[in-house]
N, C-alpha and C positions, 0 to 999 in steps of 0.2 A: 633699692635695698629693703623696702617695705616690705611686709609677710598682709597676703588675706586674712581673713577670719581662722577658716579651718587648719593653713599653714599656722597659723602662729599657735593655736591649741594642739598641734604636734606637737610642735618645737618645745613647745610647754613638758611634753610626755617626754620629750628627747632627755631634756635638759634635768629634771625630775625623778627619771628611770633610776633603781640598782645598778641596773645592768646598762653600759656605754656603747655595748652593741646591742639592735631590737631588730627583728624578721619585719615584715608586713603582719602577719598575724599576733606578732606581741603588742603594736601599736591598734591595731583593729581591734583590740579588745577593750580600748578606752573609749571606742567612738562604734558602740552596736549597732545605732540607726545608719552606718554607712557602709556600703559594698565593698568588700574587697578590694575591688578594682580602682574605687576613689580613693581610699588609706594609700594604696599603689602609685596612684598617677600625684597625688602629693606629695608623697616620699620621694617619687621621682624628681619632681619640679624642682623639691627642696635640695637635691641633690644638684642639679643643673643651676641652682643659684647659688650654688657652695654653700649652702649653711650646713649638708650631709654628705657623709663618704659614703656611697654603695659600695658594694663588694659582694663575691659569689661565695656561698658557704654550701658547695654541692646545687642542690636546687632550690636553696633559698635564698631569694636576697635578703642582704643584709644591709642596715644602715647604721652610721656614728655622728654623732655631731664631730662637725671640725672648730665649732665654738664656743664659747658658752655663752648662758643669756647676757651675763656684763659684757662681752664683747657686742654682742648686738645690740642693746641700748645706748653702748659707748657710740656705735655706730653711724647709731639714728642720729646721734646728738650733733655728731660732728658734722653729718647729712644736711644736717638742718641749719646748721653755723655756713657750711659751705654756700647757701642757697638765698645767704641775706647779703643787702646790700653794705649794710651796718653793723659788721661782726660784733665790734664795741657796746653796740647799743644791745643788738640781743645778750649779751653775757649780761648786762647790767640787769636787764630787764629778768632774767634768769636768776642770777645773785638775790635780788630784793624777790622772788616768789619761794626763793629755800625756807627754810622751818631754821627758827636759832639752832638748833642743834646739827644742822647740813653746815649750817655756815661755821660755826665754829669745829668742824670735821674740814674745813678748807684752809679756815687759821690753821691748825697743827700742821695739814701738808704741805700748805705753802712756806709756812716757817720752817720746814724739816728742809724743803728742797733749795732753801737760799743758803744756808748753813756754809 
């Protein structure tokens, strides 16, 4: 589920953009120093890892996020929760590196969702 370097500085442009749908050359105009053809074969990739819809717009491709960036970090998280032996302990360990102000943004929703 990871993104490279330069995928994730798309996704960045994705998630970012006015506009929910970007050509290859609307995204190529964030990143100069790189070819055409690379902005293309990332767009691609990120498409083949579903984090992008292609679609045909005459002869342009066209790309969308099918996510948004909260859903990708929610992602990683739970990625990362899946991949411990100690689920318990990482939350804990998790919980005690939040900022008093995370934590008490978890008081409110866990007390909303016991109600």
């Amino acid at each position: 589920m990871g993104l490279g370097d330069l995928e994730r500085e798309v996704m960045e442009v994705m998630w970012t953009s006015p506009s929910a749908t970007l050509t290859v050359r609307d995204v190529g105009e964030y990143f100069p120093d790189h070819a055409y053809t690379t902005i293309l074969t990332v767009l691609s990739r990120l498409s083949a890892k579903g984090f992008l819809q292609e679609a045909k717009q005459g002869r342009l491709n066209t790309f969308t996020a099918t996510a948004s960036r909260e859903d990708y970090i929610t992602g990683l998280i739970l990625d990362a929760l899946a991949h411990t032996e100690d689920r318990q302990a990482a939350l804990a360990h998790f919980a005690e590196a939040l900022a008093p102000s995370d934590r008490s943004f978890f008081r409110k929703i866990f007390a909303r969702n016991t109600r």
